[in-house]
TIRO-2110 file (N, C-alpha, C; in Angstrom, 1 decimal):
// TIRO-2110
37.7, -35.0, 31.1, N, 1, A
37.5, -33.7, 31.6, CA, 1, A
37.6, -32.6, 30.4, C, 1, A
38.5, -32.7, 29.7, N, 2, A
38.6, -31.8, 28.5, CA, 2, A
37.2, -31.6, 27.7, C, 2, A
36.9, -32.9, 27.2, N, 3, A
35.2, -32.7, 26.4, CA, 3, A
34.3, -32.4, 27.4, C, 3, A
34.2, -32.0, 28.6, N, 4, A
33.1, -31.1, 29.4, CA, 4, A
33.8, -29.9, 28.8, C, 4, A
35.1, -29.2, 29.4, N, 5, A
35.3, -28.1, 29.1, CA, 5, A
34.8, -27.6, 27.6, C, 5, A
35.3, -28.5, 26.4, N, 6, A
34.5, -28.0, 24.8, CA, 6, A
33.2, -27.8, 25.4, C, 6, A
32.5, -29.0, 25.1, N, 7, A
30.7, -28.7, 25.7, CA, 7, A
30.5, -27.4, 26.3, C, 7, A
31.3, -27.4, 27.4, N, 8, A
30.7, -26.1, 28.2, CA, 8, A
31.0, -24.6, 27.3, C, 8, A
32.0, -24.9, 26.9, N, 9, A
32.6, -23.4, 25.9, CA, 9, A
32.0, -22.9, 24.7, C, 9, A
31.4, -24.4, 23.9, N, 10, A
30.4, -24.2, 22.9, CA, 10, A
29.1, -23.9, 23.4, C, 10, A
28.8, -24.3, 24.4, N, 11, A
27.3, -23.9, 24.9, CA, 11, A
27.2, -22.3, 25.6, C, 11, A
28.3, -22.1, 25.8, N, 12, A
28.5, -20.6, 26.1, CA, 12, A
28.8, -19.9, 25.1, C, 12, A
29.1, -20.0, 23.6, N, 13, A
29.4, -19.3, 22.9, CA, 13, A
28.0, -19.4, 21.8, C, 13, A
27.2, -20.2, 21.4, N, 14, A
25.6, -20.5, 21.2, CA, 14, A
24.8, -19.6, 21.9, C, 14, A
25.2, -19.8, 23.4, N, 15, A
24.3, -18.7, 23.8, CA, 15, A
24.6, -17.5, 24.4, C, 15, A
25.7, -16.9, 23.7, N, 16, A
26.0, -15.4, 23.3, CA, 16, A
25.7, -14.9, 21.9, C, 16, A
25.3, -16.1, 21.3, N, 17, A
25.1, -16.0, 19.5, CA, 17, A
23.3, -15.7, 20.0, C, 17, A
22.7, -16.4, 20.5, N, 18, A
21.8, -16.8, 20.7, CA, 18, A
21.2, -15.2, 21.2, C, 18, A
22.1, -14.5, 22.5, N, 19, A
21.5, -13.2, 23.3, CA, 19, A
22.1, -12.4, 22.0, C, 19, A
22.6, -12.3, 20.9, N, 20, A
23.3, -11.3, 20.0, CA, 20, A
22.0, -11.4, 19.0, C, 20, A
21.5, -12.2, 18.1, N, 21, A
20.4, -12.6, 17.8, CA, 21, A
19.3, -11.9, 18.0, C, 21, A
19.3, -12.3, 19.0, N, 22, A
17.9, -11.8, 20.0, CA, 22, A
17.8, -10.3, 20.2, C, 22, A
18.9, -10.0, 20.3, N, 23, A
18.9, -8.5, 20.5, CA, 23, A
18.5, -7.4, 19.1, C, 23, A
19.4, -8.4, 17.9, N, 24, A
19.0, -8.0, 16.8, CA, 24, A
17.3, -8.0, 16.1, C, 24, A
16.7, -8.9, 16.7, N, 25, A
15.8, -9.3, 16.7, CA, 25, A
14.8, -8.3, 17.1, C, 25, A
15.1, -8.3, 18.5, N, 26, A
14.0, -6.6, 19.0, CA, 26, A
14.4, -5.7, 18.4, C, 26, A
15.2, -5.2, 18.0, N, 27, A
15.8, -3.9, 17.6, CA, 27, A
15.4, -3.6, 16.0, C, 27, A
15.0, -5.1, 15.1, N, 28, A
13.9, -4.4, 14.2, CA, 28, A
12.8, -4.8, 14.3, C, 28, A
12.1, -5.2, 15.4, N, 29, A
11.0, -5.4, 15.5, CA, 29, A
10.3, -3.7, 16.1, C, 29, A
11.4, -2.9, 16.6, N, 30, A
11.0, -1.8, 16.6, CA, 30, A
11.1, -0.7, 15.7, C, 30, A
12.4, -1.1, 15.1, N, 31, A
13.0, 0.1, 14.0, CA, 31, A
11.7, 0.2, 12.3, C, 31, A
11.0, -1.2, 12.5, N, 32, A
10.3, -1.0, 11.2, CA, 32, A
8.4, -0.9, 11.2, C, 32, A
8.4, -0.9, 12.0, N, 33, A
7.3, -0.2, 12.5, CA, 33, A
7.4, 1.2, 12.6, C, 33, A
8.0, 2.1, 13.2, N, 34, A
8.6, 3.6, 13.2, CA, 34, A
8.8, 3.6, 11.3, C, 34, A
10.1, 3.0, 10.6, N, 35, A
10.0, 3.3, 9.4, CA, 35, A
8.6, 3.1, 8.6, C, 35, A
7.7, 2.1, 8.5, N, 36, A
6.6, 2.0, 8.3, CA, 36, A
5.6, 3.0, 8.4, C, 36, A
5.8, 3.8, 9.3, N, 37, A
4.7, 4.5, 9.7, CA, 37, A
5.3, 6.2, 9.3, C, 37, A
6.3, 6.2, 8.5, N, 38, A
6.9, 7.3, 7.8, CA, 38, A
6.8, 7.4, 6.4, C, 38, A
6.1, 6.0, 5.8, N, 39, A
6.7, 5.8, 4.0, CA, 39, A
5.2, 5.9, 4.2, C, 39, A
4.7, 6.5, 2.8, N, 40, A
3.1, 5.8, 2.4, CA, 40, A
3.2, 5.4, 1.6, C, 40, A
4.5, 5.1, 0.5, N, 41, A
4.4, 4.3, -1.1, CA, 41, A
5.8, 4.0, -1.0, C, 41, A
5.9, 2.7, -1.1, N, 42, A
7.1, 2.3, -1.6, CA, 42, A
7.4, 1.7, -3.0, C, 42, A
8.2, 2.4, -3.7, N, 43, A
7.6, 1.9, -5.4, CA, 43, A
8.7, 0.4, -5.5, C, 43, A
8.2, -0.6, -6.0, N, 44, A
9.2, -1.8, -6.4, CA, 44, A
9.4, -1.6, -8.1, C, 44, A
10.1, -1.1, -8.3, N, 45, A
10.2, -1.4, -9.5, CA, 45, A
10.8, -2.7, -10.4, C, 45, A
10.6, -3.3, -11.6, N, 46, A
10.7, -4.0, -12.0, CA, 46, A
11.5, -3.9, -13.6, C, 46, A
13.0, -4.5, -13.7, N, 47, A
13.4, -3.9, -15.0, CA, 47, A
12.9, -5.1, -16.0, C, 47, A
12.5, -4.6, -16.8, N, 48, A
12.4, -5.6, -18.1, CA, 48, A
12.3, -4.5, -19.5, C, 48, A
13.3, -5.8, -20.3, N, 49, A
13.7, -5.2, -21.6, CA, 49, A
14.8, -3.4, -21.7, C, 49, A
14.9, -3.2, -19.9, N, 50, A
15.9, -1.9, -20.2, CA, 50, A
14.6, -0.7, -19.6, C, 50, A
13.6, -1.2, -19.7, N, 51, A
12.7, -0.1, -18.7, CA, 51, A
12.5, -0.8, -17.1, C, 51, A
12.0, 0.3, -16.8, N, 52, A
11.5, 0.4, -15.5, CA, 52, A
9.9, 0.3, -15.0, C, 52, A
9.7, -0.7, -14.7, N, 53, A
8.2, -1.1, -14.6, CA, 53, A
7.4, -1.5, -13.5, C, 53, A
6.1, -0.7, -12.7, N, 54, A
5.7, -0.6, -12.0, CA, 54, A
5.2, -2.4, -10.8, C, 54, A
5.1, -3.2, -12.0, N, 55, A
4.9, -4.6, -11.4, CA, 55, A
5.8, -5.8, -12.6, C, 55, A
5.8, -6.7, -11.8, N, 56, A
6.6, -7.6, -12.5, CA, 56, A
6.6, -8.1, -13.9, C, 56, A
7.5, -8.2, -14.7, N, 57, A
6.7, -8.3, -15.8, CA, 57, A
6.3, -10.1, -16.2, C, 57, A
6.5, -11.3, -15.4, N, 58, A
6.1, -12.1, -15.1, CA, 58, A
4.2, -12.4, -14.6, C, 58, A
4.4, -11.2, -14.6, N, 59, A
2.1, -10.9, -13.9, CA, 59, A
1.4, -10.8, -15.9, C, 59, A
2.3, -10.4, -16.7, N, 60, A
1.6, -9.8, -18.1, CA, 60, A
0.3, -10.6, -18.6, C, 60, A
0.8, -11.7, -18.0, N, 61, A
-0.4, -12.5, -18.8, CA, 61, A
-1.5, -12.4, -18.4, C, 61, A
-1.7, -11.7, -16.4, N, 62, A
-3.1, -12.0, -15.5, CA, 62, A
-3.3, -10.5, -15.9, C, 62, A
-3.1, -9.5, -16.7, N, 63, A
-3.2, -8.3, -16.8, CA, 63, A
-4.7, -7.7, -17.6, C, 63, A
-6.0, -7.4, -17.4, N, 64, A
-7.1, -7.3, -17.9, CA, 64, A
-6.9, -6.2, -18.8, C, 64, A
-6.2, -4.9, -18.5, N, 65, A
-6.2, -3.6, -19.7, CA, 65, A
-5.0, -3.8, -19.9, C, 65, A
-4.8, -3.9, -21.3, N, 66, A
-3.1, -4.3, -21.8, CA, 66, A
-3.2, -2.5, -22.7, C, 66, A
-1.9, -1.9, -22.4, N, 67, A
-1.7, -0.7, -23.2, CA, 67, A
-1.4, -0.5, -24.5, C, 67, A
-1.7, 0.1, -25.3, N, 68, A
-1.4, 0.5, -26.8, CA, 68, A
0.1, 0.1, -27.4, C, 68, A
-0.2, -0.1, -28.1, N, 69, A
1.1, -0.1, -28.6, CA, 69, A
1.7, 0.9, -29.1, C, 69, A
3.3, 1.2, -29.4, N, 70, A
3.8, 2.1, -29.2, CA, 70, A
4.0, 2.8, -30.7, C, 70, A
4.2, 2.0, -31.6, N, 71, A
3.9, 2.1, -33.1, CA, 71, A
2.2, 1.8, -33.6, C, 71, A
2.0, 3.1, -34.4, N, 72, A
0.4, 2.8, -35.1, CA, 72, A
0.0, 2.2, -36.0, C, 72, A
END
């Protein structure tokens, strides 16, 4: 009798995890659509070497215009 009562108490506590979840679940399936539809740019920036850089600096090599260098 006791291992029903576990079973039953863990299957009720699963599925309050389960409706807690769920709830979280809708609540940003609405909240980021609304935020989405407020941002038009979100900047990711990328640090390398101590600056701040618009894309990763792991991409450098697929990069077609490479910029000047900073000494002449």
């Amino acid at each position: 009798m006791r291992g029903k009562a576990v079973i039953k108490e863990g299957l009720k506590s699963l599925g309050a995890l389960l409706v807690i979840f769920s709830i979280f679940e809708a609540l940003l399936r609405v909240v980021y659509p609304i935020r989405n539809s407020t941002v038009d740019y979100v900047p990711l920036p990328y640090m390398s070497a101590g600056d701040y850089e618009p894309s990763p600096p792991w991409l450098d090599h697929r990069r077609l215009i490479k910029s000047a260098p900073d000494d002449p």
